[in-house]
C-alpha positions in Angstrom: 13.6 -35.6 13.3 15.8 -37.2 10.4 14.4 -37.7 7.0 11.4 -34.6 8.1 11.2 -32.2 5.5 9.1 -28.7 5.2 7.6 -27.1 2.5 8.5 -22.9 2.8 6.4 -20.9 0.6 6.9 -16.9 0.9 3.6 -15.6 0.8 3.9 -12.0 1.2 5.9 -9.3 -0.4 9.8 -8.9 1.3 9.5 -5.3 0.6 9.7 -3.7 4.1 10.9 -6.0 6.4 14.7 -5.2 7.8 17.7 -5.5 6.1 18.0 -8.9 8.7 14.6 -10.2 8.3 15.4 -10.0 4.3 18.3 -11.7 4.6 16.7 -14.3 6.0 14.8 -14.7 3.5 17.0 -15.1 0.8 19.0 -17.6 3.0 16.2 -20.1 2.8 15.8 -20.1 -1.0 13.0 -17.6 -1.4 13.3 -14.9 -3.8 9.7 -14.4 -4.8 6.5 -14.8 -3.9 4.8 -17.7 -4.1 8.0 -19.4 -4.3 8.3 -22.8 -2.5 11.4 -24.4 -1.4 11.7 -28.1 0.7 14.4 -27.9 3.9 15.3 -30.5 5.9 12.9 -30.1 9.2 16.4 -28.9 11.3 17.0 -26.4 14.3 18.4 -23.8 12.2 16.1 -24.1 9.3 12.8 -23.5 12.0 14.9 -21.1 13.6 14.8 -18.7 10.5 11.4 -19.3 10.3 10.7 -18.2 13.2 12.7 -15.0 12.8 10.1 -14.3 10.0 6.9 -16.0 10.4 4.6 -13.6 8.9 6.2 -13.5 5.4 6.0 -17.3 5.5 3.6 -20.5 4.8 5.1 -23.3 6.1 4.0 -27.2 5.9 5.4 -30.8 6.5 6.3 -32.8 3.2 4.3 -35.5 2.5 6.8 -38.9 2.5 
């Protein structure tokens, strides 16, 4: 999927979530809410979504 990209927005509060899960988190460019961040569409970037998917809004970039 080269040249995909997704659009991340953290929609609800990180307070709460493990120590891992808000890690995660911060590793894909969140730190507040209703921040939004553009990744590449790559394996590792959806697998960290997936790791915390009910923090998270996630859409495809328009091109």
């Amino acid at each position: 999927m080269p040249g995909k990209k997704l659009k991340v927005t953290l929609t609800r509060s990180i307070i709460g979530l493990s120590p891992k899960q808000e890690a995660t988190v911060k590793a894909l460019g969140l730190r507040r809410m209703h921040q939004t961040v553009s990744h590449d569409d790559t394996a590792t970037i959806r697998g960290m979504i997936a790791a915390v998917p009910h923090v998270l809004q996630v859409s495809h970039e328009a091109e």
